[in-house]
Every structure is written in C-alpha cells, then in structure tokens.
TIVODO-899627 format. One record per residue (C-alpha): residue number from 1; y, x, z. Coordinates in pm, 1 decimal. Layout:
<atoms>
   pos         yy         xx         zz
   NUM          Y          X          Z
...
</atoms>
This chain:
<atoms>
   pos         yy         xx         zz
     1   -24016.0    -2970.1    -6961.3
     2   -24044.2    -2713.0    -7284.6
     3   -23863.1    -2697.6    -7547.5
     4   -23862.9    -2935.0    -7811.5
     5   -23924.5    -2868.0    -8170.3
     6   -23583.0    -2903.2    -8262.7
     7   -23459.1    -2703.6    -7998.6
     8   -23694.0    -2404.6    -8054.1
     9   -23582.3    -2407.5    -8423.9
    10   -23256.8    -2379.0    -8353.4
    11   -23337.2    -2078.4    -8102.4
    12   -23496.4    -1929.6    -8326.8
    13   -23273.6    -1929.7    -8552.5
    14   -22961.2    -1822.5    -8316.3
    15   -23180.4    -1535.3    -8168.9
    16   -23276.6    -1431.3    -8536.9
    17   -22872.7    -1365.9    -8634.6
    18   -22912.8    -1434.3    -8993.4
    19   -22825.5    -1791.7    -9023.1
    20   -22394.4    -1855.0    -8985.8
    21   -22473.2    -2211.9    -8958.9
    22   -22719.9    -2209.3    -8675.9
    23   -22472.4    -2189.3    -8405.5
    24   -22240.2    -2439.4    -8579.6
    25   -22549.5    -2726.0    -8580.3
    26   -22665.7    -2692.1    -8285.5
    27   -22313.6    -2700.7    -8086.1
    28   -22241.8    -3037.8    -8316.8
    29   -22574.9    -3170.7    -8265.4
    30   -22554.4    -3136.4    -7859.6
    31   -22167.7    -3098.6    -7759.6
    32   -22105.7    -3483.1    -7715.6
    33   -22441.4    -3522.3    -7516.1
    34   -22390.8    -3229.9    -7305.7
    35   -22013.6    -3362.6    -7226.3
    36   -22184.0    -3700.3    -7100.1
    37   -22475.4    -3585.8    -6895.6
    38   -22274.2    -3292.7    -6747.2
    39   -22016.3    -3571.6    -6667.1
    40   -22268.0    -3800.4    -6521.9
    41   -22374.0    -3487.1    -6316.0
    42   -22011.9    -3404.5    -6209.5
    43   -21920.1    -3719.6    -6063.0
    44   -21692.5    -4021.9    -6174.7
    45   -21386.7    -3832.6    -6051.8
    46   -21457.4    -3533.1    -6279.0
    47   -21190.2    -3429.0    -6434.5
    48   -21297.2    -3475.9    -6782.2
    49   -21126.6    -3128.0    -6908.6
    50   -21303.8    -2957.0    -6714.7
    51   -21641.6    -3056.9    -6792.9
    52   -21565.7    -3029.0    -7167.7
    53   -21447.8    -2632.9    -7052.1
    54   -21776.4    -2609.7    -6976.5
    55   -21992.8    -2748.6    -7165.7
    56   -21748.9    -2550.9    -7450.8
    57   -21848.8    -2191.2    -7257.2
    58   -22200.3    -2245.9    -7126.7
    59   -22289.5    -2312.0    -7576.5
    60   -22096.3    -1990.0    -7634.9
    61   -22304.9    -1842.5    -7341.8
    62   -22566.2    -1931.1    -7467.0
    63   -22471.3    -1805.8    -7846.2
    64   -22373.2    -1466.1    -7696.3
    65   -22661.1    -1400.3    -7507.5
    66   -22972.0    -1627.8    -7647.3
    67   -23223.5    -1416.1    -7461.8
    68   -23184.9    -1531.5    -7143.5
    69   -23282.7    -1831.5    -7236.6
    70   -23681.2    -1939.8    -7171.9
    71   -23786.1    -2215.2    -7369.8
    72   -24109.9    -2179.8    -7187.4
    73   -23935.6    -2316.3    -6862.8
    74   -23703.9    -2542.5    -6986.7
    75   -23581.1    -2751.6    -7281.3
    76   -23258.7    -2632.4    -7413.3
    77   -23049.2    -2960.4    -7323.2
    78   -23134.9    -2905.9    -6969.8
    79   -23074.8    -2551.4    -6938.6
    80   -22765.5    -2574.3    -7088.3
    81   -22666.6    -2897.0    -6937.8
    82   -22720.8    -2681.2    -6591.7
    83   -22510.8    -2367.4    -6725.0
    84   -22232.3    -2631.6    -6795.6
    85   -22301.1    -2802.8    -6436.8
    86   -22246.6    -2469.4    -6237.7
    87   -21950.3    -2348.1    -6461.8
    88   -21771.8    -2668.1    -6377.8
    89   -21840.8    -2689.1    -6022.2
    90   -21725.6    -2298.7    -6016.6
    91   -21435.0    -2426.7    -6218.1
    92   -21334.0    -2735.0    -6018.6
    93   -21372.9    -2505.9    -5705.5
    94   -21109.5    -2251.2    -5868.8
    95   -20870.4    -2552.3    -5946.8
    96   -20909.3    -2708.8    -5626.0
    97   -20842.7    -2363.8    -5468.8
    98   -20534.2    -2299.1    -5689.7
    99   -20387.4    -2639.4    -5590.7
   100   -20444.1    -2605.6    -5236.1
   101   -20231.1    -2218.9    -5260.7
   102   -20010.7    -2286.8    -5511.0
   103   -19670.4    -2190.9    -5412.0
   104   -19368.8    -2381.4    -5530.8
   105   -19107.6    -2131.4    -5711.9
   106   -18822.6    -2302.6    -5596.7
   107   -18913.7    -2222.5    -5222.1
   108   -18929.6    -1876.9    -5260.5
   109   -18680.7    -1606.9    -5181.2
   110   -18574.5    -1287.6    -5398.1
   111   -18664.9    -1090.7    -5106.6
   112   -18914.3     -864.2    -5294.2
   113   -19143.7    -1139.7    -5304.6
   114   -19372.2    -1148.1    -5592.8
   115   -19391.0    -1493.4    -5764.0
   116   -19666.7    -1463.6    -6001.7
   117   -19857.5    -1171.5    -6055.7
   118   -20088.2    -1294.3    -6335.1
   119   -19816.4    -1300.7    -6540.9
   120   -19776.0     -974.7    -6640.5
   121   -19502.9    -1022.9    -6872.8
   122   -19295.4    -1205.9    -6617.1
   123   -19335.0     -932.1    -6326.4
   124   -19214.5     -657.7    -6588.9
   125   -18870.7     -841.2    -6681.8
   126   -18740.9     -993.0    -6333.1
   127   -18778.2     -954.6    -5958.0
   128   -18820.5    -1285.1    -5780.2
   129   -18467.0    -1396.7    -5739.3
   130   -18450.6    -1294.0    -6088.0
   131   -18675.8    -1521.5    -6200.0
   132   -18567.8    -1810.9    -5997.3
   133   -18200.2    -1776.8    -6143.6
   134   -18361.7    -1718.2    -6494.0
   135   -18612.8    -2049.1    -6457.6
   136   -18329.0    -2249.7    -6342.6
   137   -18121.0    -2149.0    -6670.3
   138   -18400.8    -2172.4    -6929.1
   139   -18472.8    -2485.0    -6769.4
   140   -18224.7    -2709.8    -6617.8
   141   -18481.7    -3020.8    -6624.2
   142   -18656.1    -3027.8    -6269.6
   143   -18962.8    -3193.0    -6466.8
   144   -18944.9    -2909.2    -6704.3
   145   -18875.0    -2657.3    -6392.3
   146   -19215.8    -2844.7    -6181.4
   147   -19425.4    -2814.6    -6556.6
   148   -19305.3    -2437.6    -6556.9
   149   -19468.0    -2394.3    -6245.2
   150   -19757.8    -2538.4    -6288.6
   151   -19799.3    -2314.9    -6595.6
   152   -19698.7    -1977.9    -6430.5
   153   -19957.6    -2120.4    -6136.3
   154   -20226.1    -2108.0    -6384.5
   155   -20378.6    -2471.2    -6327.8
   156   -20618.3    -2622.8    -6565.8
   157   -20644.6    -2959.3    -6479.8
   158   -20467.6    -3132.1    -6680.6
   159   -20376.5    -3425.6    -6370.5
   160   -20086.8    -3250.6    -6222.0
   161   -19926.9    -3232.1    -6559.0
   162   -19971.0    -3620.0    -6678.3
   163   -19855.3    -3682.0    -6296.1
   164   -19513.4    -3492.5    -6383.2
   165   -19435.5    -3608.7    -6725.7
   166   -19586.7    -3954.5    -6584.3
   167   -19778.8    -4025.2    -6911.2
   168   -20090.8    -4141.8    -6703.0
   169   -20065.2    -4477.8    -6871.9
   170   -20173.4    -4332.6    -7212.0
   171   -20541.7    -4273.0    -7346.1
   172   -20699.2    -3957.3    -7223.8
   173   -20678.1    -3744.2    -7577.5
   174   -20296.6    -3846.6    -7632.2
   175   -20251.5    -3709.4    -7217.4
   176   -20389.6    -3417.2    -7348.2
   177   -20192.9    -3365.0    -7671.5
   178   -19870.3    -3411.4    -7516.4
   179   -19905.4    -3219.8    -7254.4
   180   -20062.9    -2924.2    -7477.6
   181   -19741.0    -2941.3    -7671.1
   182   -19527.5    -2974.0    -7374.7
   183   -19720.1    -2667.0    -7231.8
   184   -19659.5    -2490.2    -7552.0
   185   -19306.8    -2564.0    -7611.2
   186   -19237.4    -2446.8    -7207.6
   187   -19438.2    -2117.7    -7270.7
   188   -19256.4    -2010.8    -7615.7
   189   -18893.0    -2048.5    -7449.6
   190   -19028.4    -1847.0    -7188.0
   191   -19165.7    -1627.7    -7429.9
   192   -18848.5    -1577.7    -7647.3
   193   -18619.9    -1540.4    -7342.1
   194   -18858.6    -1286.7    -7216.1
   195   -18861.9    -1099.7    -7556.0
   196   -18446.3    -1104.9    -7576.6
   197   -18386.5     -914.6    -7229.9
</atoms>
C-alpha cells in the first residue's frame, strides 16, 4: 500500500527542510497510533516502555534520514510502524540479555574484578572492593543498594524497578514517574559522591 496523501505531504515537507513544524505534526499526528499497533505487534506482555522507545527513535529515524524512506512501496504508518517493530524486538532482546547476565554487586569480590565498565565515571574513581564499600555507605537501604544496581546494570525495563520499590499496584505513568525520580535521585548522590573524591 502507497502512501497516502497526508503522508506524502508531510514527506515532503520533512525531506524539503524548510518547514520547523513538519516534524512536530507529523510525530503528534502518528505517535499514539504507532504506540498501539506496534504494541499490538509486540505482544500483550510487551513491556509498554519499550515499545514507546521505539516508536520515539524509529520517528526520529525517520526525521534524520527521510530518504530512505519509499513512499512508492509503502505507506508511512507501516513503514514506520515496522522500524518501531524491529527496534523493539532488538531492544527487548538487549533487555532480556542484560537480565539474564546481570551480575549482582554485592556478590562480587575486590579482587581486580571490574563491576561495571559502562560506567566510565565509576571505573575511574574506585576498584571493585572500592565500590562495594562506597555503595554500601552512600546507600545503606538494600532497596536503594538493589535500585543502584539495576541502574549501574543499565536495564531499561522499567519491571525490575516497580518489582523493587513494589509500586506495581499503581497506574502505569505514576510506575514510571516514581521510579524516574527514584532513578534520578540514586544517580545524583552517586554523582556528587563521585565528584567529592
């Protein structure tokens, strides 16, 4: 299925780069529908963040690079609704894969093992047993310790963070605020302790 007239206007009008608003009106005309059929795609055990990651980078694909798009082939709903599709499965696979090798900072050892080494910061200041003594000082909480390590882990999902502050009871959007702020206030005492050595 082609294009639609809509959708080749607003192509147009991206691949033109003279109109600020183009972008804008397109993203709020689609983003809602893309999040639902990319969902319905995904599965009923999506995890909703996810998808919304997704759907979020295959429209700024799409923005950056508006070429590779052929409204000849394919409307633009569908083509980006399949961008979205295979950056959440690649996404989902990367989570799933994180989960399945994330290590646990309290088993480790300070015997020149290195915890993290995506955080760059962290491997700069502190050798492993380092870090463990530091972690358990900045954070004497064990919930605060396991959201700390999810963090440092790098996991996305949201899940494993409601599942630790047990929040699962609220509506989605309020699991995601508070544990945005939590992740936020954990990060900037990290951050400050970090700074101070």
């Amino acid at each position: 299925m082609k294009a639609t007239g809509e959708e080749l206007s607003f192509h147009r009008r991206i691949l033109a780069r003279n109109d600020p608003i183009a972008f804008a009106e397109l993203a709020d005309t689609l983003y809602a529908s893309l999040v639902q059929q990319v969902c319905k795609r995904a599965g009923v055990h999506a995890d909703q963040t996810l998808v919304e990651e997704a759907v979020g980078q295959a429209l700024l694909d799409y923005h950056d690079r508006p070429g590779s798009y052929n409204p000849e082939r394919a409307s633009l709903r569908s083509y980006l609704v399949m961008a979205a599709h295979r950056d959440f499965l690649n996404a989902a696979a990367k989570e799933r894969r994180a989960q399945a090798h994330q290590v646990s900072l309290f088993e480790l050892t300070s015997q020149g093992r290195d915890i993290v080494n995506e955080r760059e910061e962290v491997e700069s200041h502190a050798q492993a047993g380092e870090l463990l003594a530091m972690i358990d000082e900045i954070f004497p909480d064990a919930k605060e310790r396991r959201i700390v390590t999810l963090i440092l882990n790098k996991v996305q999902s949201h899940t494993p963070y409601v599942q630790v502050l047990g929040i699962a009871h609220l509506p989605i959007e309020e699991q995601r605020k508070q544990v945005q702020l939590v992740k936020n206030r954990l990060t900037r005492r990290m951050r400050r302790r970090l700074s101070g050595m």
